[in-house]
C-alpha positions in Angstrom: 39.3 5.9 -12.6 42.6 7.0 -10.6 46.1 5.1 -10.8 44.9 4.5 -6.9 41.8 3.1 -7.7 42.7 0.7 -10.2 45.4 -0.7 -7.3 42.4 -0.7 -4.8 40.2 -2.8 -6.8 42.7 -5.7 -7.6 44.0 -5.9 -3.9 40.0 -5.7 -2.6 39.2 -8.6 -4.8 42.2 -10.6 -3.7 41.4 -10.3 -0.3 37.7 -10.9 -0.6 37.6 -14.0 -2.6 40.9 -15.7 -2.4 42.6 -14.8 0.9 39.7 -14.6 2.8 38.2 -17.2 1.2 35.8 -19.8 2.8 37.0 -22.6 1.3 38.6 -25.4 3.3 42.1 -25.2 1.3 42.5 -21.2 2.0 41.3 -21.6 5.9 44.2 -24.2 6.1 46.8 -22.0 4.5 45.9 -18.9 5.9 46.5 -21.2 9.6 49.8 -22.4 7.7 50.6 -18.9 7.2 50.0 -17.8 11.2 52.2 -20.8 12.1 54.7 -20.2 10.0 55.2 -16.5 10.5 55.4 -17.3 14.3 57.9 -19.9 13.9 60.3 -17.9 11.0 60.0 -14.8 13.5 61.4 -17.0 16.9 63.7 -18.6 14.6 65.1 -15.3 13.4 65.3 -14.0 16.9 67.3 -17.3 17.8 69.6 -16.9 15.4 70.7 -13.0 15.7 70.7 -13.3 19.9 71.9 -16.2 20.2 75.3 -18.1 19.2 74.5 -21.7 17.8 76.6 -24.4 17.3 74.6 -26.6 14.8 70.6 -26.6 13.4 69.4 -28.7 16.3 70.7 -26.3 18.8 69.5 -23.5 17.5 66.0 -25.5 17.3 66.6 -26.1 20.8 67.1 -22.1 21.5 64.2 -21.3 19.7 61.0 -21.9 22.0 61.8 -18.4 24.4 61.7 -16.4 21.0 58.5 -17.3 20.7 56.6 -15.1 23.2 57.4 -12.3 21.2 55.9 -13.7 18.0 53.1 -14.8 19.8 52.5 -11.8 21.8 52.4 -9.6 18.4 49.5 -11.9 17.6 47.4 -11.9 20.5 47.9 -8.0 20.5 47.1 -7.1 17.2 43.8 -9.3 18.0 43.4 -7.6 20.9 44.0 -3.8 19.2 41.8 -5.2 16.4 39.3 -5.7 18.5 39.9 -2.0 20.3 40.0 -0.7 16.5 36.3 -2.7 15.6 34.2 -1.5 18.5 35.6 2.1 18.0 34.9 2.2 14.6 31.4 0.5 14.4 30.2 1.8 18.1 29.7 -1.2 19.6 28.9 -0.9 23.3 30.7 -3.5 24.5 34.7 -4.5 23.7 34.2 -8.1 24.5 31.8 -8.2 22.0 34.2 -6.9 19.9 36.7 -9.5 21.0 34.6 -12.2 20.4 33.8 -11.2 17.2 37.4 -11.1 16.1 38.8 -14.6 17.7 35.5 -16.2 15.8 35.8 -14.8 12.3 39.6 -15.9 12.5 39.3 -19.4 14.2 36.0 -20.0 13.2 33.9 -20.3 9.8 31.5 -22.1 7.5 31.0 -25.8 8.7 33.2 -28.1 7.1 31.8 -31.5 5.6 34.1 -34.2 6.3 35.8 -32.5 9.1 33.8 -32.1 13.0 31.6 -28.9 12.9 32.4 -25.8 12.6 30.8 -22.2 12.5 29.1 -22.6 16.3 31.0 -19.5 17.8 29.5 -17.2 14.8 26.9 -14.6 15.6 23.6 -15.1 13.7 20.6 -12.6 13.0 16.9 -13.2 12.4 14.4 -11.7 9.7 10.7 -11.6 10.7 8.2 -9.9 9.3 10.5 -7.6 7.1 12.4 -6.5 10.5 15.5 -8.0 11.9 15.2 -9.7 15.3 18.5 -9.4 17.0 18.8 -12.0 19.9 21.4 -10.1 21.8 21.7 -6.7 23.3 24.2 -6.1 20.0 24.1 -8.3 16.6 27.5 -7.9 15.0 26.2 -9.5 12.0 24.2 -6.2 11.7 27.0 -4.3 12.8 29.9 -5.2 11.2 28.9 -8.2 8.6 29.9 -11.9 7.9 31.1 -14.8 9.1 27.6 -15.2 10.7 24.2 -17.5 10.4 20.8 -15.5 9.1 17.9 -17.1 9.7 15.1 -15.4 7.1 11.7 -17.1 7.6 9.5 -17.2 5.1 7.2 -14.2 4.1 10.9 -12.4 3.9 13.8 -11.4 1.7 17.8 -10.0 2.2 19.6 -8.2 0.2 24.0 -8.7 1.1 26.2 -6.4 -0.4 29.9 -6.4 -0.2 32.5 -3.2 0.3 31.9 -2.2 -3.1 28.7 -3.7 -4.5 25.4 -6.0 -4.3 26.2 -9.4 -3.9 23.3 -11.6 -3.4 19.5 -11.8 -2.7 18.4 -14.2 -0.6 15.0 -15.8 0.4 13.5 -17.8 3.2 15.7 -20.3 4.9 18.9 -20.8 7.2 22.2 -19.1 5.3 26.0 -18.3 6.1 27.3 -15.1 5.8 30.7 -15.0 4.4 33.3 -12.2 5.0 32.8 -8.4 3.8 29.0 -9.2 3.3 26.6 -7.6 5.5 22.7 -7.0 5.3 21.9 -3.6 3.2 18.0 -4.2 3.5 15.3 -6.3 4.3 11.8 -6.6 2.4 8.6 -8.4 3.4 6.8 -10.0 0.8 3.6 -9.9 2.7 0.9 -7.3 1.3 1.3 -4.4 2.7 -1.0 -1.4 3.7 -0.7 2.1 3.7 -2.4 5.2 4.7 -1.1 8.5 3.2 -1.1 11.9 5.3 -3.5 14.6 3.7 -2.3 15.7 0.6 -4.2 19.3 -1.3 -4.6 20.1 -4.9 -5.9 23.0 -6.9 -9.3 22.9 -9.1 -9.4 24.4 -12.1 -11.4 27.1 -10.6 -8.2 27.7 -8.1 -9.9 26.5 -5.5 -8.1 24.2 -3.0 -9.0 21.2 -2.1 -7.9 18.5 0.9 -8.0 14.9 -0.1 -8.4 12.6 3.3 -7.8 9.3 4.0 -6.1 8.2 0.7 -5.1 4.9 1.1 -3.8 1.7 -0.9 -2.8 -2.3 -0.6 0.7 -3.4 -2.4 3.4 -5.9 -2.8 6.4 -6.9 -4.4 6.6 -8.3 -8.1 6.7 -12.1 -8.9 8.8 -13.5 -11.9 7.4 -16.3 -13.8 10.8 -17.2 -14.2 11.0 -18.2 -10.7 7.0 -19.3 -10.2 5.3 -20.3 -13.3 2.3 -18.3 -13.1 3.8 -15.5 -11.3 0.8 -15.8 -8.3 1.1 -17.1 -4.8 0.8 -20.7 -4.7 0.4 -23.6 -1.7 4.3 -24.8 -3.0 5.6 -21.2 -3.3 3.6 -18.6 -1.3 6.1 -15.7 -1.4 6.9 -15.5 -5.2 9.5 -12.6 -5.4 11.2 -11.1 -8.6 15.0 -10.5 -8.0 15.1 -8.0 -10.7 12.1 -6.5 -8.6 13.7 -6.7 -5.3 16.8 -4.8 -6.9 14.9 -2.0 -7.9 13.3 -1.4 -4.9 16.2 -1.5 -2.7 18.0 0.8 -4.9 16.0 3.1 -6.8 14.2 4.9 -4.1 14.9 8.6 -3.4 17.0 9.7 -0.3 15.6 12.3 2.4 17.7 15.2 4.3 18.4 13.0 6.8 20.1 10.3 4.9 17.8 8.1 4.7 15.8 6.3 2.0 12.0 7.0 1.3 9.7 4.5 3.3 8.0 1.6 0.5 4.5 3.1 0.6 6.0 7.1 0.5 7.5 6.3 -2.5 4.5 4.7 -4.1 2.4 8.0 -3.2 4.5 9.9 -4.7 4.0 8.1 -8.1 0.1 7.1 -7.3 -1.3 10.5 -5.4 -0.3 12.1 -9.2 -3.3 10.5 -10.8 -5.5 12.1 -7.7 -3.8 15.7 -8.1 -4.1 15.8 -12.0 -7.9 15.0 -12.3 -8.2 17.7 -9.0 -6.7 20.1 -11.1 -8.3 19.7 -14.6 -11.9 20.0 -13.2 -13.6 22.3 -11.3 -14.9 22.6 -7.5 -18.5 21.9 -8.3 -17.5 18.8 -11.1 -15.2 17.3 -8.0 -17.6 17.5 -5.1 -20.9 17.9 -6.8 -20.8 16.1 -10.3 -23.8 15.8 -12.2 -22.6 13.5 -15.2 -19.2 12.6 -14.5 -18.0 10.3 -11.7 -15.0 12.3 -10.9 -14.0 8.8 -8.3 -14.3 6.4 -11.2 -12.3 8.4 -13.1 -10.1 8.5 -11.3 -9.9 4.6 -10.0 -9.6 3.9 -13.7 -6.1 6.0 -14.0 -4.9 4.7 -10.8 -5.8 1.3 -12.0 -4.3 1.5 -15.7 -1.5 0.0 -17.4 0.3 3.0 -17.9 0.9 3.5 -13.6 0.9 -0.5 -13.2 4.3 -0.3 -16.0 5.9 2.4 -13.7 5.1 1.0 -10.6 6.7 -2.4 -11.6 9.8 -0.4 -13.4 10.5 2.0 -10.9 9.5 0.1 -7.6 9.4 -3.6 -8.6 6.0 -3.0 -6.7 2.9 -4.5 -7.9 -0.7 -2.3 -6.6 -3.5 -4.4 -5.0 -5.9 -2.3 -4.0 -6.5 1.5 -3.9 -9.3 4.2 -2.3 -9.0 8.1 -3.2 -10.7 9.0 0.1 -12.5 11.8 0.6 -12.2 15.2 -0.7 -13.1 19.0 1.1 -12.7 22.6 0.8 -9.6 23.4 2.9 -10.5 27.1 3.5 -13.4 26.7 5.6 -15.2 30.4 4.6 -15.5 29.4 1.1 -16.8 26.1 2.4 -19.5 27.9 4.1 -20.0 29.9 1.5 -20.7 26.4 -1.0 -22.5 25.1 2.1 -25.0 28.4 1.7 -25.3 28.5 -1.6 -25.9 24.8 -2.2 -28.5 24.7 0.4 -30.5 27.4 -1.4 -30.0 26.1 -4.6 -31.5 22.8 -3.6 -34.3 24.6 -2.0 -34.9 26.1 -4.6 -34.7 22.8 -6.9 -37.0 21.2 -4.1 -39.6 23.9 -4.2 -40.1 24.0 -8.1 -40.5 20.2 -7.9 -43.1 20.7 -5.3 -44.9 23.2 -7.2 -44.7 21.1 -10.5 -45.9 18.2 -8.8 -48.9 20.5 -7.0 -49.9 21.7 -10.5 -49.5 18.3 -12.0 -52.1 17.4 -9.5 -54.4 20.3 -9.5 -54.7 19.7 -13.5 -55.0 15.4 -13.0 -57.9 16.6 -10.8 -59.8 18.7 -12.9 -59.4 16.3 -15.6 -60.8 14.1 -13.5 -63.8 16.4 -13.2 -64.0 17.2 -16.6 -64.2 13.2 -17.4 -66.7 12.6 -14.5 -69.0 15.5 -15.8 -68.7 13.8 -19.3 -69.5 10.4 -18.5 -72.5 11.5 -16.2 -74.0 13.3 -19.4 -73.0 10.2 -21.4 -75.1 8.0 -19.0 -78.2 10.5 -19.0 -78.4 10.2 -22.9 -77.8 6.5 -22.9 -80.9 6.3 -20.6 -82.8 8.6 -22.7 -82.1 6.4 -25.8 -83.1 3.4 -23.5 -86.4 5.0 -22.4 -87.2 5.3 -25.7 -86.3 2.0 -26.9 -88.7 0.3 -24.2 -91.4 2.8 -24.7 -93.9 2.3 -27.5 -94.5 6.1 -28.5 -98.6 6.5 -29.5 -99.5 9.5 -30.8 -97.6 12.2 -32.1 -93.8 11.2 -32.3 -92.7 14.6 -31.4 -94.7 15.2 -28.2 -94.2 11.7 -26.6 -90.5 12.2 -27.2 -90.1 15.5 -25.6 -92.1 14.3 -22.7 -89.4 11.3 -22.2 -87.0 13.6 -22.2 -88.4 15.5 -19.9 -88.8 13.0 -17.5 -85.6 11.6 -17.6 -83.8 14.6 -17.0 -86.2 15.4 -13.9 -85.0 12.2 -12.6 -81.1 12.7 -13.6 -81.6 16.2 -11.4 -83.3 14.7 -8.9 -80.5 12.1 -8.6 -77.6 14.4 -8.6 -79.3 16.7 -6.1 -80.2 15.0 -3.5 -76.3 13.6 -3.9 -75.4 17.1 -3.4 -77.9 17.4 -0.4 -76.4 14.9 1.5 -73.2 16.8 1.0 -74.3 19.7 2.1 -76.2 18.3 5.2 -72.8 16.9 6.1 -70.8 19.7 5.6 -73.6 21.9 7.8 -73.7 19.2 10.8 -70.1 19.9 11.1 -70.0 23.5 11.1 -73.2 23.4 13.6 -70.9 20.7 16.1 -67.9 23.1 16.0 -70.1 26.2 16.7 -71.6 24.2 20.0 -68.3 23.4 21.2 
């Protein structure tokens, strides 16, 4: 630190916390201190310009020296003013003006004393944006003395000229001197829909993932709420240590400006997406057959290990998440897959079919096979009946072979006139479709 830097710091703090100070004693001294410079300066004057006799008539000479005191005053208030809406822009030098005749006559209320602080300018958080009343809110602008009004679902970070000073959450607060806002955060759950994003397979094929998306919100302490979840008593739990990091750990753009919330968690969530893309190939990450390549990668996106980060890095905590949707970016060689799957699965279709035609063809002649069997099954069992009703006289021999006989004539006789009556059938139709 330079020789000059270790005399800024002292004289910065002096200014900012003692004289500058909101307390009742410093506001009445640092009015002591106007006076009394006004009233040494026109006593000064009387006494070089003018020839005085005694105290009293020098006390008498004194009043007319006191336009020029006075007018130093009102015109440094007046080039302070000039010198504020040049150097924060402002678009209006009454504003300006304004501004400067509040923060030195006017403060913080005072508790025994009539009220005070009604001539400040105030600012309103809602829903994580600040709602400016006026056409220009010098509280934004410039900084304190001023009133902000946070409702609840918010939080404000205040920093000073040279560091963070407070965090504060839902409610109606004073803004002292050399504090302004630096950033406001909604503790509401929010959403966000990443651009498409493309990754490499394996295979070095590349691949477009669409409509990746997740739900997220800031960290709760169980310091501050007990179970560190949203309650009826405290429904915006917020961890200061988390609200810290997020204000000042994201990256910067170009442009001087920081990262939006949800960019900055896509960069740290999309990784999970990108790294199971580019450890598998085209056909395992649009057409698996055994691995779920989505579950997989739900279950990274959803593990401690990202959770931890998320929380270190971004005080954010992650709700809810969907990969989206994957595709070929170069649209040939998705033609190409387009082709080649189709016939593939044609092909796949038409084995099945002709696995499930043979499968058939053989269940039918089975079928025959075991309706052929049965029928000579149930001519033997009638044999074997006819011969246990029948009382063979005679030789055995030539009685039996004559029961045999006769029951097969019968069995033929059956079966053909069966087949007959197919046949007629089959000829009454041909003999219809030749007369038409």
């Amino acid at each position: 630190m330079s020789i000059q830097q270790k005399t800024q710091a002292p004289l910065s703090d002096f200014f900012e916390n003692v004289f500058f100070s909101e307390s009742l004693l410093i506001r009445f001294l640092r009015t002591l201190i106007l006076i009394t410079f006004i009233l040494a300066s026109a006593l000064l004057c009387a006494y070089i310009f003018e020839v005085e006799t005694s105290l009293y008539d020098l006390l008498q000479k004194t009043p007319p020296y006191l336009l020029a005191p006075v007018s130093a005053v009102i015109a440094a208030i007046l080039l302070g003013a000039r010198y504020l809406q040049d150097i924060y822009e402002l678009p209006s030098y009454w504003a300006a003006l304004g501004y400067m005749f509040a923060t030195l006559f006017d403060g913080s209320p005072y508790q025994y004393l009539p009220p005070s602080g009604l001539f400040l300018p105030s600012l309103t958080i809602s829903k994580g944006e600040k709602v400016e009343d006026d056409e220009v809110c010098l509280l934004d602008r410039v900084g304190g003395p001023g009133w902000l009004m946070v409702e609840p679902g918010n939080v404000v970070i205040l920093e000073r000229l040279q560091s963070p000073a407070m965090i504060l959450g839902a409610g109606f607060h004073f803004i002292p001197r050399f504090m302004r806002v630096q950033e406001v955060i909604s503790l509401d759950d929010q959403h966000w829909k990443a651009n498409a994003f493309n990754a490499a397979t394996k295979d070095g094929i590349e691949v477009a993932v669409h409509d990746f998306q997740f739900t997220y919100r800031v960290c709760a302490s169980r310091h501050e709420n007990q179970t560190g979840k949203r309650t009826l008593s405290d429904p915006y739990p917020f961890s200061h240590k988390a609200v810290r990091d997020l204000a000042y750990k994201r990256n910067v753009r170009a442009d001087g400006q920081l990262i939006p919330w949800g960019s900055a968690l896509q960069f740290r969530i999309d990784g999970s997406i990108t790294d199971f893309i580019n450890k598998h190939t085209i056909d395992q990450v649009l057409a698996p057959t055994s691995e779920d390549p989505r579950r997989s990668m739900m279950e990274r996106i959803y593990g401690s290990e990202l959770r931890t980060l998320l929380k270190d890095a971004l005080g954010t905590e992650l709700i809810w998440a969907n990969v989206g949707c994957f595709d070929v970016k170069d649209e040939s060689i998705r033609e190409a897959m387009k082709t080649y799957r189709t016939d593939s699965w044609f092909a796949q279709w038409a084995a099945g079919a002709a696995l499930l035609l043979a499968q058939g063809k053989a269940r039918q002649i089975a079928q025959d096979e075991s309706g052929r069997s049965e029928s000579t099954a149930s001519m033997l069992q009638s044999i074997l009946q006819s011969l246990n009703e029948t009382q063979p006289m005679g030789e055995a021999n030539d009685h039996l072979w004559n029961i045999v006989l006769a029951r097969t004539a019968q069995v033929i006789e059956a079966m053909t006139s069966l087949y007959d009556t197919e046949i007629t059938g089959h000829s009454d139709n041909g003999n219809g479709a030749n007369d038409e």
